[in-house]
C-alpha positions in Angstrom: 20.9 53.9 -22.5 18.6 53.8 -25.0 17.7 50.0 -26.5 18.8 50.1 -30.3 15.9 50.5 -33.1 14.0 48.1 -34.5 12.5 47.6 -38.0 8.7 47.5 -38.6 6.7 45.4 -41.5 3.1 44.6 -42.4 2.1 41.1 -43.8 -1.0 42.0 -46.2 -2.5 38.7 -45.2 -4.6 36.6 -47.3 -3.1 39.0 -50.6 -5.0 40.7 -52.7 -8.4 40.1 -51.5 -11.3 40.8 -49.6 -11.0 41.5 -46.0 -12.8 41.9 -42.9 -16.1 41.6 -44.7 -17.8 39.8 -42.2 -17.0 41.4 -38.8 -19.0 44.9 -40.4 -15.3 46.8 -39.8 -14.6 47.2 -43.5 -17.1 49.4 -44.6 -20.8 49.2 -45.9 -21.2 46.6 -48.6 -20.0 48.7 -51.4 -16.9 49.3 -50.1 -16.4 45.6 -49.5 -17.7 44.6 -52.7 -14.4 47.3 -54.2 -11.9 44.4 -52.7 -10.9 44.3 -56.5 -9.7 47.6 -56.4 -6.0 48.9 -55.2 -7.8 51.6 -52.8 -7.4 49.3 -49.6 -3.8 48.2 -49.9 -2.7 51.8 -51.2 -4.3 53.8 -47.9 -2.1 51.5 -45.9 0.9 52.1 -47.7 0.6 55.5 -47.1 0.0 55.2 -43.4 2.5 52.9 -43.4 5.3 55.2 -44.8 4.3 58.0 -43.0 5.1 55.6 -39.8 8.6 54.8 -41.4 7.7 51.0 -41.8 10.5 49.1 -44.3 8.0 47.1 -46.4 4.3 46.2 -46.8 4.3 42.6 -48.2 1.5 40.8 -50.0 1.0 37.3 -49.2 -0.5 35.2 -51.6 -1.8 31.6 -53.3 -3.2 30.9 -56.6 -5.7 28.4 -56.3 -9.3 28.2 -54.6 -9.0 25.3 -52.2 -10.9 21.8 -51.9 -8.8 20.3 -49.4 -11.8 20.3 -46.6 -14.2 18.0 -47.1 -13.0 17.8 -51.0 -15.1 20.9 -51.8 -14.7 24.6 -52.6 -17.8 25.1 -50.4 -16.7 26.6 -47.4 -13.9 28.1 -48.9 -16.1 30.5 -50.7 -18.5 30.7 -48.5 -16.2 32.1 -45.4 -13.8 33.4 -48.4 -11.3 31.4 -46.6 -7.8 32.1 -48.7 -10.1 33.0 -51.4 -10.3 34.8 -53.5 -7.0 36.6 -54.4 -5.9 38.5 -57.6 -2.4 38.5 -58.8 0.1 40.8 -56.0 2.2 41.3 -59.0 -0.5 44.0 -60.0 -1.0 45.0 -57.1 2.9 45.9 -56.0 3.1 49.0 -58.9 0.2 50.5 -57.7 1.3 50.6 -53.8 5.3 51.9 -55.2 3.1 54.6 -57.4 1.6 56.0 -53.8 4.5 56.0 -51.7 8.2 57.2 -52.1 10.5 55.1 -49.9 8.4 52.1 -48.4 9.7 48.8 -49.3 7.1 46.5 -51.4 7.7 43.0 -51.2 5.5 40.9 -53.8 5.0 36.9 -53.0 5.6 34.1 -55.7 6.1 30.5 -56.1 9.2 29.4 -56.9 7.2 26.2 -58.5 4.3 28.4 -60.3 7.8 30.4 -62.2 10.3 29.7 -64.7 13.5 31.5 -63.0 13.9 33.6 -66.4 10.0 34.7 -66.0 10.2 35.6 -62.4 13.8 37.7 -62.5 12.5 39.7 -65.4 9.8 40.9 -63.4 11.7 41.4 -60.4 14.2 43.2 -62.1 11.2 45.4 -64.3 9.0 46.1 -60.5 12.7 47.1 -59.0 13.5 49.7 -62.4 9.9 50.7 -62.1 10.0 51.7 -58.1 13.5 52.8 -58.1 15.4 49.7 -55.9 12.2 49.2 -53.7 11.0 45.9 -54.3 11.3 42.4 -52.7 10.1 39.3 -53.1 9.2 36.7 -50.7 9.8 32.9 -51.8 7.7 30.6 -51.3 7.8 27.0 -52.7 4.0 26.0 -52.8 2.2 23.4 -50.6 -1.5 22.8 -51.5 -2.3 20.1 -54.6 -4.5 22.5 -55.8 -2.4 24.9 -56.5 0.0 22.4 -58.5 -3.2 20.9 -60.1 -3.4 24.4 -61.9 0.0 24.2 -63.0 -0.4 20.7 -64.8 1.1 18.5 -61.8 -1.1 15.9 -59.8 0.3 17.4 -56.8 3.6 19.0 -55.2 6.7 17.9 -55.0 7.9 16.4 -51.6 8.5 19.2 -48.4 12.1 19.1 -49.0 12.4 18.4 -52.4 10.4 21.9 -53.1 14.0 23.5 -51.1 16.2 21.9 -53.5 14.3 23.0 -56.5 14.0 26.6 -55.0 17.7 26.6 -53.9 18.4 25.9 -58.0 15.5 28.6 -58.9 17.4 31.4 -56.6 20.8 30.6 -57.9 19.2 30.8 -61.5 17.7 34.0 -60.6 20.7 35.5 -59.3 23.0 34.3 -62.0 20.7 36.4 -64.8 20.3 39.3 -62.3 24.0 39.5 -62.4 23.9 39.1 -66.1 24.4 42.5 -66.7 27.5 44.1 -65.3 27.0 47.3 -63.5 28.2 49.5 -66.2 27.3 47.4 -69.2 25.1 50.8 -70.4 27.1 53.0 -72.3 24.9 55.4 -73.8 27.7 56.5 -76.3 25.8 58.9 -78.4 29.4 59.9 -80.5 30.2 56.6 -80.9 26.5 55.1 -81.4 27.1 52.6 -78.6 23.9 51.9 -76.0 25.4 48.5 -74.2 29.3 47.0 -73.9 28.1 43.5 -75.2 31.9 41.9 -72.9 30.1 43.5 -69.9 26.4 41.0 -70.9 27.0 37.7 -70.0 25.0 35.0 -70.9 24.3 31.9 -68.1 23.6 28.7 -69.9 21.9 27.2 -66.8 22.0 23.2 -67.3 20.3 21.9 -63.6 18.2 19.2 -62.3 15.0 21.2 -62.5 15.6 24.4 -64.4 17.5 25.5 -67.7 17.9 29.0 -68.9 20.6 30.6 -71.5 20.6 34.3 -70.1 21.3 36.9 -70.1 18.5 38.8 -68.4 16.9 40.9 -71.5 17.5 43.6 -69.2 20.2 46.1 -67.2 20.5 45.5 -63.5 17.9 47.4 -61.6 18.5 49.5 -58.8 19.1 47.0 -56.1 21.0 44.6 -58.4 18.6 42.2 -56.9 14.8 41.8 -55.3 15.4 42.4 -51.2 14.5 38.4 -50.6 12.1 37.4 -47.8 11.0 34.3 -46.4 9.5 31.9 -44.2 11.1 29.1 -43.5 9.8 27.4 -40.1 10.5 23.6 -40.7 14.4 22.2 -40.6 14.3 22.5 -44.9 12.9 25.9 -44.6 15.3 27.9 -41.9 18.4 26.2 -43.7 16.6 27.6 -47.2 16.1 31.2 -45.0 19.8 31.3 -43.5 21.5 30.9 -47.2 18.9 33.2 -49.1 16.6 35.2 -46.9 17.3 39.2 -45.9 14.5 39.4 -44.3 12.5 36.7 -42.5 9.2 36.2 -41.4 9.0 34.2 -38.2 6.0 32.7 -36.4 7.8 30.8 -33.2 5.4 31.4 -30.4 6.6 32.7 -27.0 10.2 34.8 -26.0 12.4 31.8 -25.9 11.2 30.0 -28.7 12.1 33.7 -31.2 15.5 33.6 -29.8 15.8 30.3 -30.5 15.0 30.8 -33.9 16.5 33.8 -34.4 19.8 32.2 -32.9 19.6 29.4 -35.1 19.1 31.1 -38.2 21.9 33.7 -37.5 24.2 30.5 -37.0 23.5 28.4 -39.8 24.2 32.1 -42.0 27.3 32.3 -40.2 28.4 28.5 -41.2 27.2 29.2 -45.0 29.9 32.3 -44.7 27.3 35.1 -44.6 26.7 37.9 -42.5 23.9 37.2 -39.5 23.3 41.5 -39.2 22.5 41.3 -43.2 19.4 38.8 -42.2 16.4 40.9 -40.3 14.3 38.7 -38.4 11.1 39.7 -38.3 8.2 38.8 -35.4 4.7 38.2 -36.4 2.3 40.6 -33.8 -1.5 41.3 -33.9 -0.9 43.8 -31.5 -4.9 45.7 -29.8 -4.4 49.3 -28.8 -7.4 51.6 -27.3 -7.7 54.2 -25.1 -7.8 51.9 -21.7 -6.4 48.5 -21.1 -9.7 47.2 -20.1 -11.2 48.3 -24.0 -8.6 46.3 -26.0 -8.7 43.6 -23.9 -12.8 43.5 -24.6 -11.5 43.7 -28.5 -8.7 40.8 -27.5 -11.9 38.7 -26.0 -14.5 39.7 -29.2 -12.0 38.3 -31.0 -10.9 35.2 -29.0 -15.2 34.4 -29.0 -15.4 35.1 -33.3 -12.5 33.0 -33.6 -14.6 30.3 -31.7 -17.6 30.5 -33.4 -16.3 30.4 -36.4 -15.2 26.6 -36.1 -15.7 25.9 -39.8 -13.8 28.8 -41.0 -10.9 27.1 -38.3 -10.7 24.1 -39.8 -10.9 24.6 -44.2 -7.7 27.1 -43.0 -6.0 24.6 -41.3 -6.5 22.0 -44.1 -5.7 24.3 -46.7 -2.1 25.1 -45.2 -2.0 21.4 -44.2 -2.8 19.3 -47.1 -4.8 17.5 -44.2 -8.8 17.2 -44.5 -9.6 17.9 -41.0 -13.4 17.6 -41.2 -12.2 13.6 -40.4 -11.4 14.4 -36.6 -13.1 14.9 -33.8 -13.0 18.5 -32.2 -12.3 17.6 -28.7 -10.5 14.7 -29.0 -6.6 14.5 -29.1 -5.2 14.9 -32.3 -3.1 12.0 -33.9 -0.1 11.9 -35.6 0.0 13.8 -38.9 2.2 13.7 -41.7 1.8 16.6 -43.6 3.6 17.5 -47.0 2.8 21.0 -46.5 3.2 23.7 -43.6 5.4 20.7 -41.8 6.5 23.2 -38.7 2.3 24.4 -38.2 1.7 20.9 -37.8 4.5 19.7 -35.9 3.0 22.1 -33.3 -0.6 20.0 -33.5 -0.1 16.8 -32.5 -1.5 15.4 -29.9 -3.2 18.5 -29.1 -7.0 18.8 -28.9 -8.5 19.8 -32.2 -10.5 23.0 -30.8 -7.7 24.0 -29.1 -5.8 24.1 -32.1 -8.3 26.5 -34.0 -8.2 28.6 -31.0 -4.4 29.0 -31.3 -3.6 28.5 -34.9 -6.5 31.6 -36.1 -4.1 34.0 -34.2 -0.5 33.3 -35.7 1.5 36.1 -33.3 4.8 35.3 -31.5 3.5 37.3 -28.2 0.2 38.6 -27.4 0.2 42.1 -27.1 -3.1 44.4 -25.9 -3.0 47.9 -24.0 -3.1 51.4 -25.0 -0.2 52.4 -27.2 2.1 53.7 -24.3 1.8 50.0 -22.8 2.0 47.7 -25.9 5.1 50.0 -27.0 6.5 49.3 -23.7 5.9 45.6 -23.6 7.4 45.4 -27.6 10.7 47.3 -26.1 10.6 44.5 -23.9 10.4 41.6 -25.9 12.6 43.1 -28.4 15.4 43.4 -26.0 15.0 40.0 -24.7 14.9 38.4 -28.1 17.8 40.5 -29.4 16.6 42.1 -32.8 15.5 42.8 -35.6 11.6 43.6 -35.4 8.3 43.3 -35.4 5.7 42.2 -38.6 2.3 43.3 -38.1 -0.3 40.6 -39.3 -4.0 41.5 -38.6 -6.5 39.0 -40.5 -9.6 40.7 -38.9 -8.2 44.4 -41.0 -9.9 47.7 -41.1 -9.3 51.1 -41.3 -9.6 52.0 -37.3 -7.0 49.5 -36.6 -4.4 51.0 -39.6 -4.9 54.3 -37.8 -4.5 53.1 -34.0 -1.0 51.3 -35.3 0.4 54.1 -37.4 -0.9 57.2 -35.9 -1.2 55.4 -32.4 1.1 52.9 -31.5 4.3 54.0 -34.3 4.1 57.2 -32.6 4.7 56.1 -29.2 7.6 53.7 -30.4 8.9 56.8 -31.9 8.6 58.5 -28.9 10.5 55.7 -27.3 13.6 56.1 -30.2 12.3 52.0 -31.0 11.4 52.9 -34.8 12.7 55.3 -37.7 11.4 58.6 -37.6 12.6 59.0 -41.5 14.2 56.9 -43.9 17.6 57.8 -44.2 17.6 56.2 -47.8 16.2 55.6 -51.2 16.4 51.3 -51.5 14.6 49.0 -49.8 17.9 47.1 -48.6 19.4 50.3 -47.9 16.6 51.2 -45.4 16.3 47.3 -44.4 20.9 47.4 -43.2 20.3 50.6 -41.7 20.5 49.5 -38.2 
């Protein structure tokens, strides 16, 4: 019996900016120098739909950081998390290339007014025709509140509670507009029933908004909404909210775990656990031999290495934690971090070098063979864990490796009845509960 399908995504890591520049794989200097252009992001899409993937999603943060060694320095020298241009411009270019791939645009629900964000969710889903999402996240570097006029973020969990009141605010004025509100009476001169517009008149703790949306409901009624919740906070924010989530646990038994625990807590809150897809973060090497991708796995491994300064403004960055103060081969203490809490529960009392080693290369499970292999090893994994899929997230990106997943490795999944051969509908979420 054949092992039921699972769904495919792409994290566009570090957003809208340049990549692979300087591993030589992106192109001559020109072409890296056109990181400012869509041209990158939209040949992926297209690869990406032709391999029947549900959604390409564009991470993102809006601040250049100064949390290593209190300077921008390395930051823009290694063009660590820097630079990145707005994914909200990005997103209609990507819909305007494809026809059925999901586009799922990253924003802070702490850099938004709830009325500013669901009118542009509502205009991007009108605009692709039901195929947008949007993946919440609720900020976690000072300098990114620092350009918002605030000293710094609010506390881990506090940032939930404020983005639990910006998602029911969001909701409420996507629902503002009943389904059939639009009339279009050209006899009568009547475009919208005004009984079926309903205004909110929000009063919370952190938000306030009148309604209604200035806007009919879109396609989808509502953004497809992702997220990434790893600490305690962030599953219970992910079980009430997310549809899809993005999942970093490391190693078969700590996925299911998660994926258990997140499919439990949805149950409790009265949803549905199959309307949540989980979603496993791979950097999966294919080539023509074993022995070739796992030279490529290696060449990695050693860049990763050498690149010890690159390491550590990343992992201060997602920390709040300057960790030009600790030794490399010495033991790390106990942190307290007020941002990524579940990346740094995972570092204490490990040695610092170690750490860079393991935290350059966020991928549930190793994966490296030809494409007949890793496809193998995914069924595998995938059948152990229990569901939903896999979410490819390759930092080091180029054009050969776009071409070895979705003309290589999608095929042999295919092959395997793992993955869609064709969307069987128009929406995003449609596409996303289809199995």
């Amino acid at each position: 019996m054949s092992p039921p399908p699972f769904h495919l995504g792409w994290f566009y890591s570090k957003g809208f900016g340049p990549k692979a520049w300087k591993h030589g794989w992106a192109g001559p200097r020109a072409a890296v120098a056109r990181f400012t252009r869509p041209d990158t992001a939209v040949d992926l899409a297209r690869a990406m739909e032709r391999a029947g993937f549900d959604y390409f999603m564009i991470e993102d943060s809006s601040n250049v950081p100064y949390t290593y060694q209190g300077s921008h320095n390395a930051y823009l020298q290694h063009s660590v998390d820097t630079p990145k241009l707005d994914p909200m411009v990005l997103a209609p270019f990507i819909a305007q290339a494809t026809e059925k791939l999901g586009v799922v645009v990253t924003c802070s629900t702490t850099e938004y007014h709830p009325f500013m964000l669901a009118r542009a969710m509502n205009a991007l889903d009108h605009t692709t025709d039901g195929r947008i999402g949007w993946n919440v996240v609720t900020g976690s570097n000072d300098g990114g509140a620092q350009n918002y006029g605030r000293d710094r973020q609010y506390p881990h969990d506090e940032r939930y509670d404020m983005a639990d009141e910006f998602l029911e605010v969001a909701h409420g004025l996507w629902r503002s507009w009943d389904e059939d509100a639009v009339v279009l009476d050209l006899e009568k001169g009547v475009f919208a029933d005004g009984d079926k517009v309903h205004a909110l008149h929000h009063e919370g703790t952190y938000f306030r908004s009148r309604g209604p949306l200035s806007a009919p409901r879109s396609p989808q009624g509502a953004p497809v909404i992702c997220q990434a919740g790893g600490s305690g906070r962030g599953r219970a924010f992910a079980s009430r909210w997310a549809e899809t989530i993005i999942c970093a646990a490391r190693g078969v038994d700590a996925m299911k775990a998660y994926r258990e625990d997140v499919r439990a807590q949805a149950a409790a809150a009265g949803r549905d656990p199959d309307g949540i897809k989980v979603l496993f973060l791979i950097s999966p090497i294919v080539d023509e031999t074993i022995e070739a991708a796992q030279e490529r796995r290696k060449a990695r491994w050693d860049f990763a290495e050498s690149e010890v300064e690159f390491g550590l403004a990343a992992l201060s960055r997602g920390s709040g934690i300057d960790f030009a103060q600790f030794a490399l081969d010495e033991p790390l203490p106990a942190l307290t971090s007020n941002g990524h809490q579940s990346s740094v529960a995972q570092m204490e009392g490990k040695v610092l070098r170690d750490v860079l080693r393991y935290q350059r290369h966020l991928e549930c499970v190793p994966l490296t063979g030809t494409a007949q292999s890793v496809a193998a090893e995914m069924r595998e994994v995938m059948a152990e864990v229990g569901g939903d899929g896999f979410l490819l997230n390759e930092s080091y990106f180029s054009r050969r490796y776009v071409t070895e997943i979705c003309d290589g490795l999608v095929p042999e999944l295919q092959r395997l009845g793992l993955t869609r051969t064709e969307y069987e509908f128009d929406t995003f979420r449609e596409n996303l509960l289809a199995f």
